[in-house]
N, C-alpha and C positions, 0 to 999 in steps of 0.2 A: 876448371870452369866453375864459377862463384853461381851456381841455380839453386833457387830452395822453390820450393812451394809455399804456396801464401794461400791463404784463403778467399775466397771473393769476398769475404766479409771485412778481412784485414786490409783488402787491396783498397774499398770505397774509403777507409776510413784514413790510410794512410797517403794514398794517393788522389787526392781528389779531382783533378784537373783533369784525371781520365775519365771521371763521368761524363765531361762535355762533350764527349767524343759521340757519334751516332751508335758504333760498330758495339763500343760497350752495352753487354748486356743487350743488343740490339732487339730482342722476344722477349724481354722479362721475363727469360724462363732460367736465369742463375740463381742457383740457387745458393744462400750464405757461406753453406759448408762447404760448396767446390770448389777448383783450383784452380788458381795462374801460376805459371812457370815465371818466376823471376830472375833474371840477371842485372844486378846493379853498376856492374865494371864493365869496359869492353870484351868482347866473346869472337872465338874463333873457333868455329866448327870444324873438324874433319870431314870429308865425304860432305854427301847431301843433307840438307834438313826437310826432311819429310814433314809437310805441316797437316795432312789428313788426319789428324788423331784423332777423330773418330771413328778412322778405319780400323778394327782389330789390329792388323797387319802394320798399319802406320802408326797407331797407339803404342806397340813394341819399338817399334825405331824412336819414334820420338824421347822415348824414355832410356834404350841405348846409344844413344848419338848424346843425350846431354848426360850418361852416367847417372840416371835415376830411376830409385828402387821403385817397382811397380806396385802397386796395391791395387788389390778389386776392388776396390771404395773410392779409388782417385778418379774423379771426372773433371778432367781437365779443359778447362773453357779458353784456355790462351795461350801466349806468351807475350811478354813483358821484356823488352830489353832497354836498360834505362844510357846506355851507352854507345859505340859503335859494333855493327857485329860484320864479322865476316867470315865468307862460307866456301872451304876450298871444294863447292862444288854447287848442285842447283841449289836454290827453293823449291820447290815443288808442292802446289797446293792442283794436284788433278781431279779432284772433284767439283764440277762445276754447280752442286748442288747446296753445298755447304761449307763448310770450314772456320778455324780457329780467327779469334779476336788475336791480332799481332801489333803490337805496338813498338816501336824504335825510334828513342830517342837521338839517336846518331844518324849515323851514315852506315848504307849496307852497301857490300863489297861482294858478288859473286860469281859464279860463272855464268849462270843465266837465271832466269825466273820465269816460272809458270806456274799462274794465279787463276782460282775459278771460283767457288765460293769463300772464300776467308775473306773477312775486313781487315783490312792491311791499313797501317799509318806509320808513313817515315816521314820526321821532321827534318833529316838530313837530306842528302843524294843519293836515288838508287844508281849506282853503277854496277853493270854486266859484263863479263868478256864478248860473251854472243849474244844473248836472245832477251830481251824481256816478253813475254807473252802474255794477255790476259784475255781470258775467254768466257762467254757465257755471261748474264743480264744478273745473275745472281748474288755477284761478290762483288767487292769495293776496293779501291789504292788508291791512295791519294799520299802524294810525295810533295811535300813542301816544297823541298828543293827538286834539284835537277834530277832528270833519268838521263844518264849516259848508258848505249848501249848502241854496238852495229847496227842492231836490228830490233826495233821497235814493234810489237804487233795491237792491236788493242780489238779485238772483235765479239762487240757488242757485250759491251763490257762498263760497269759505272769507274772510270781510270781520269785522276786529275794527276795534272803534278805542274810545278813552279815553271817549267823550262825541260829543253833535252836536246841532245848530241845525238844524232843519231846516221854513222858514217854510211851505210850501204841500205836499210830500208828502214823506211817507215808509212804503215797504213794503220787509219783509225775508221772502223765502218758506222761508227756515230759520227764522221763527221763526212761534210761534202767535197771542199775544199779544203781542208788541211794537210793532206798526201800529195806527192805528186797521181797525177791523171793515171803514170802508166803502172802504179803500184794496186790498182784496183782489181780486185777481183773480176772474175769473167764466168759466162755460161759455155760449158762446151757446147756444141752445135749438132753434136751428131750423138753423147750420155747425156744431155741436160745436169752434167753434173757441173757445181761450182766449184770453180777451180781457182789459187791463189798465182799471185801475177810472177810470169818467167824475171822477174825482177826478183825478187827473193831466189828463187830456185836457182838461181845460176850460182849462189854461195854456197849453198847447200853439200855438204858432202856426200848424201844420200839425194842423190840429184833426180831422182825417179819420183820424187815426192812434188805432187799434184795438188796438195789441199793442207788445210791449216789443222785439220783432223791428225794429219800422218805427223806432221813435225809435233803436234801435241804429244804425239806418241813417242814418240824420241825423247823430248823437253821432260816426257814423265819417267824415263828411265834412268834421267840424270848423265844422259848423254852430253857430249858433245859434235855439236850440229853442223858447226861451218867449214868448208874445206881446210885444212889446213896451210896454213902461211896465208891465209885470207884477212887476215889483219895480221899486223906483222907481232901485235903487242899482246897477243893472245897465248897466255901458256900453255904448253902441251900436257897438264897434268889432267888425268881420267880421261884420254883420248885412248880410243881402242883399235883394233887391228878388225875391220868390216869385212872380214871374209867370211864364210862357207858356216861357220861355225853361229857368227854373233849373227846371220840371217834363218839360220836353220832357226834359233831360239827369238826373233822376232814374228815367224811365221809362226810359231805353235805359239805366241801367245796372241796375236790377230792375223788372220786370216788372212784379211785385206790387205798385208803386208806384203804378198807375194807377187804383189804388181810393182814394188818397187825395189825388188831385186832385180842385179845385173845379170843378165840375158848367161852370160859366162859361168853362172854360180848356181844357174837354176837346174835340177834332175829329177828326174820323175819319183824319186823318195823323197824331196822338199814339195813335191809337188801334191803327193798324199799327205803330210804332214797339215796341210793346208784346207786339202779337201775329206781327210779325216776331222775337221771343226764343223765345215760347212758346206753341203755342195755348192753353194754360189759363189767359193772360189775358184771354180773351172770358169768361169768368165777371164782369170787371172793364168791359167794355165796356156805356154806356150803350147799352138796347133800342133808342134807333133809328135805332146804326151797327150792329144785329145784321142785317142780312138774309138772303138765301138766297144770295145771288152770294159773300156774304164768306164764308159757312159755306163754301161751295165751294171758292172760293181755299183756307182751311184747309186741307180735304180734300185735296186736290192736292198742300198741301206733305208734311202728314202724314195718310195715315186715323187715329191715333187721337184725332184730333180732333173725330171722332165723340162722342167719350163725353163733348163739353163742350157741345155744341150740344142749344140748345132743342128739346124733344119736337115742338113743334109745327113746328119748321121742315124737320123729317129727312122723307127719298122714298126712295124705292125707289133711286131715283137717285144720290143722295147715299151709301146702302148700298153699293151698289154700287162706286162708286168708291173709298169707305174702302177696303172688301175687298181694292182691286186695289193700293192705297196701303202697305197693310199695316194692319190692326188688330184687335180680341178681337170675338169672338162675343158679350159681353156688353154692347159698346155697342149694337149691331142689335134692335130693338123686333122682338116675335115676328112683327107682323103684316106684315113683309116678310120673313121667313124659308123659305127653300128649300133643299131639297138642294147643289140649282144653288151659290146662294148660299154654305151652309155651307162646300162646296169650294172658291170661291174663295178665303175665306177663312182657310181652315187651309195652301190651298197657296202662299198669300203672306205667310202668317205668319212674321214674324223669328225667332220661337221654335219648338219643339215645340207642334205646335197639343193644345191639350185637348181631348180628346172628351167629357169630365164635362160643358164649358160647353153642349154641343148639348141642346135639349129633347127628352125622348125618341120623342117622336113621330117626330123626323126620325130615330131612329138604326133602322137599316137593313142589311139584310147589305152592299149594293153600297157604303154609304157606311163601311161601316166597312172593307171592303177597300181603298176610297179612304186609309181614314185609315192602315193598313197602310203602304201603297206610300208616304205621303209623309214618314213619321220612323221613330223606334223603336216607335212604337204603345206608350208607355209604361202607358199605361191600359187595354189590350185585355183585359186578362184581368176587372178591376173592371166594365168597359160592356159585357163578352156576361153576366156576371153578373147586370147591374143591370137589362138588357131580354132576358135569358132565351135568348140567342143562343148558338149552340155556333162558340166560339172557332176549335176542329179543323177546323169544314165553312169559315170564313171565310180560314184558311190555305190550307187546303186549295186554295181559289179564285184567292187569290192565285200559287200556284205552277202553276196550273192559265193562268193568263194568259198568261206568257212564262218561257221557263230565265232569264228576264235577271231576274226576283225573288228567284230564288234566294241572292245574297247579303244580301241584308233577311233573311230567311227564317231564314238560317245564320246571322246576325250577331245579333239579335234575338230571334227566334222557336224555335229550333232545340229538335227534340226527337227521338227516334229512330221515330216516325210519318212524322213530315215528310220526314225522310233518306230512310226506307225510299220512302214517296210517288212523290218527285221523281225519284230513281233508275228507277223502275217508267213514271214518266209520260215522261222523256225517254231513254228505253233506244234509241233508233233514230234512224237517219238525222242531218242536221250538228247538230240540238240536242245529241246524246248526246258531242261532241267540245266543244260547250260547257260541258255537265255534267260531265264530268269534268277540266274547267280547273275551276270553281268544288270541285269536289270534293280538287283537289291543295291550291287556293288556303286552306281551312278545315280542310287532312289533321289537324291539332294537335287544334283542337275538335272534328270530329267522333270522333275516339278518342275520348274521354270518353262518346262514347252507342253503346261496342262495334260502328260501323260499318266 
């Protein structure tokens, strides 16, 4: 393959017609001495072309897939194909934040394409075996000519092109009516999640796939997507054997992926493998790897793993342990709720515990002096409010406990009651020599309340 590196300096001067372009240089943040990947003759790639190269990981392929030598000084801002290219395998641009200036002056040839941030310009035809896909407000395609491809997607995505063939689906979510009706997305009714239309999915080889997320997921592997024999004209080259194996290694690298394994393939070690990433893939776990022991294991690694487990399977026990795990007061079903409990909970809390979350039955002078002593008591003033409690007698109490709150109190809470208070309560004997450490310690802010 004929690729040199060019400089962006060499490229404006030699090439000029590519300044008109938007994508060039699009932040004015190229610099002279960086690079574009050039090919002058037609290109035939092996395998996928990775176009993330500003990923580490995709920076390496991009530079072994076209056979060039890596340097830490090369910051490659593109590629340049000044002919036809074609790719016995995807495109792949999975970042929908950013990506390479891509320019071809031909006609590209692939097995599918998945675009998210890169400015893409083909003056030729993109044709696909399977998928064109563009995802995400970020990046740009625009194809002169035609997109031939089964399956069309464009969601919410800046995607022109001249014309397109498009034999089994096509939805564009910038547009109203350019799709048929029944190719539109939908809201499920009982997860509120959005789901992509059984119109697509019925091609699908991986037929458990629900959303334009999961086939993204696929599209970024350099998979192939559509059942087979589902276009007749479709080559069987990079087509894998989807059993036990190639789901065990999509599950360990998302999670979420164990909802669209086949029911057949699924065992409760694909099933840790899953909820070794995440507890919230037990939402995804068949009911009868759900037990009480695994819920527990959970709980152990994390308590808010609480808030994923079946109503029916949660105890007091299970509460409990969260609490001491760390998690919210709004996973905990009322009818194990205690004071006892509420404490444990706020004083293992990673955060600021909320005192809003507590039902107010349980909110209490002694507990809310708890909730004092363990943060800024950010909500004190809203919860004596809400349960008719005087804020003053709850301070009060707390400075009432030990001289050693006093810094809460001052840091916090501080008003010239409280000053006056604490002065009056620790005036004697070795408290009154720690009183007046915390009293030097705050001399700045207590000025401000004339003490």
């Amino acid at each position: 393959m004929a690729f040199k590196l060019v400089s962006v300096k060499e490229v404006r001067e030699g090439f000029p017609f590519l300044l008109e372009l938007e994508g060039f240089d699009l932040y004015d943040d190229w610099l002279d001495e960086d690079w574009l990947i050039i090919a002058e003759t037609d290109v035939e790639v092996e395998g996928y072309l990775q176009l993330d190269i500003f990923e580490e990981q995709g920076r390496l392929d991009i530079f072994k897939t076209l056979n060039l030598k890596k340097s830490d000084d090369n910051r490659i801002q593109g590629l340049i194909f000044l002919g036809d290219l074609k790719v016995f395998g995807c495109m792949i641009n999975a970042e929908g934040d950013y990506g390479p200036f891509v320019y071809v002056q031909g006609n590209v040839l692939c097995q599918s394409v998945l675009l998210g941030g890169a400015y893409v310009e083909v003056r030729g035809d993109l044709t696909a075996e399977e998928v064109v896909m563009t995802d995400y407000n970020h990046g740009f395609l625009n194809v002169v000519g035609d997109v031939h491809a089964p399956i069309f997607i464009i969601e919410d995505h800046h995607t022109q092109f001249g014309g397109r063939e498009n034999l089994l689906f096509y939805y564009n979510s910038r547009t109203v009516d350019d799709h048929p009706e029944e190719n539109d997305c939908y809201e499920d009714e009982e997860t509120g999640e959005w789901l992509c239309s059984p119109v697509l999915t019925q091609y699908l080889e991986n037929y458990l796939t629900t959303d334009f997320e999961e086939l993204k997921r696929d599209l970024s592997q350099g998979e192939r997507v559509l059942f087979e024999g589902v276009i007749s004209a479709v080559s069987e080259l990079n087509r894998i054997e989807k059993g036990y194996d190639y789901w065990t290694a999509k599950v360990s690298r998302h999670f979420r992926d164990l909802k669209r394994v086949p029911d057949y393939l699924i065992d409760k070690k694909m099933c840790w493998l899953a909820l070794d990433s995440s507890y919230a893939a037990l939402d995804f776990v068949p009911p009868q790897y759900v037990t009480y022991d695994l819920c527990l294991a959970l709980i152990e690694k994390n308590g808010y793993a609480l808030g994923v487990i079946p109503e029916e399977l949660i105890t007091l026990e299970l509460c409990e342990l969260a609490a001491k795990k760390g998690t919210s007061l709004m996973y905990i079903p009322n009818q194990f709720l205690s004071e006892s409990l509420i404490l444990s909970v706020m004083s293992h809390a990673k955060f600021e515990p909320d005192i809003l979350d507590v039902p107010e039955v349980f909110v209490t002078k002694s507990l809310l002096v708890a909730y004092v002593k363990l943060g800024k008591g950010l909500y004190l003033d809203k919860i004596c409010k809400k349960v008719q409690l005087s804020k003053q007698d709850i301070l009060f109490k707390v400075v009432d406990d030990s001289v050693d709150w006093l810094p809460t109190i001052f840091s916090y809470h501080c008003s010239t009651a409280l000053i006056a208070y604490a002065k009056e309560r620790y005036a004697h004997g070795a408290e009154a020599t720690v009183l007046n450490k915390y009293l030097e310690d705050f001399k700045e802010k207590l000025l401000r309340y004339n003490t």
